[in-house]
C-alpha positions as CSV (number, residue, x, y, z in Angstrom):
1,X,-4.7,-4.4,51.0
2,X,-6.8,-2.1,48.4
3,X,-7.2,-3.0,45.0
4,X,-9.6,-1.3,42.5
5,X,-12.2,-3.2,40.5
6,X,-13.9,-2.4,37.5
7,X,-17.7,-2.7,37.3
8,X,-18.3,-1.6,33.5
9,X,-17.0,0.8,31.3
10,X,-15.4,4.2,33.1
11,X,-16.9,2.7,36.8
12,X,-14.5,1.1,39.6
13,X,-14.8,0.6,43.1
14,X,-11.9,0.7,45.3
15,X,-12.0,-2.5,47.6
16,X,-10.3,-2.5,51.2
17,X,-9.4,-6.3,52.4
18,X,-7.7,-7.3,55.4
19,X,-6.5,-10.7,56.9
20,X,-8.8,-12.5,59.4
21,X,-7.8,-12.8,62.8
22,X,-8.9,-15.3,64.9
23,X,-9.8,-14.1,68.9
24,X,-9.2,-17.0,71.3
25,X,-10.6,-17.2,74.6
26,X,-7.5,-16.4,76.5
27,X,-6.8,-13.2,74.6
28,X,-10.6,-12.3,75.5
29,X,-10.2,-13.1,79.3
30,X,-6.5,-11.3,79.4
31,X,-8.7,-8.0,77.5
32,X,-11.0,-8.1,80.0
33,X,-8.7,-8.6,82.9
34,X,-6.6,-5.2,81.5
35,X,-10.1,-3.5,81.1
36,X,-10.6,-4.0,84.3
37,X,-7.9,-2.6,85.8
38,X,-8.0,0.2,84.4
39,X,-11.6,0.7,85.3
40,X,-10.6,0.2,89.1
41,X,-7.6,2.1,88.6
42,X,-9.9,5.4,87.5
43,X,-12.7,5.2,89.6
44,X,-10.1,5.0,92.8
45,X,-8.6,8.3,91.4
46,X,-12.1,9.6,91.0
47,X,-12.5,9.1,94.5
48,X,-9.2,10.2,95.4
49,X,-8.4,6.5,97.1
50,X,-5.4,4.4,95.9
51,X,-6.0,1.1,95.0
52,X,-2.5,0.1,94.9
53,X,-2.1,0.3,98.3
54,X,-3.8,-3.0,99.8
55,X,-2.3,-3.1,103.5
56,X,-5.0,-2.1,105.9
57,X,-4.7,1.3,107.8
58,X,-4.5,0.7,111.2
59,X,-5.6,3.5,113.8
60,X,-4.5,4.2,117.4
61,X,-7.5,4.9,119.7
62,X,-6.5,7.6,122.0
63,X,-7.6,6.7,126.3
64,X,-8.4,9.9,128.0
């Protein structure tokens, strides 16, 4: 909320408050559990590997 206040004659200051918010720990850990996956999520497509994807790849060896 703003709200002026005067400091003499012809001299204000315009004030900004806001309402506190408290952080708890679970909001934190969630935070950093979205931060992340995002980061893992980015640095997959960077190296062009999808992360989504977790079954394993299995390969056919070819007998000659």
């Amino acid at each position: 909320m703003k709200h002026i206040v005067s400091l003499g004659k012809n001299q204000y200051v315009q004030l900004d408050s806001y309402g506190s918010r408290n952080e708890t720990p679970v909001a934190n850990f969630f935070v950093g559990v979205f931060a992340i996956a995002v980061m893992a999520l980015t640095i997959g497509g960077a190296l062009g590997v999808d992360i989504t994807k977790i079954h394993s790849q299995q390969t056919q060896h070819e007998t000659r």
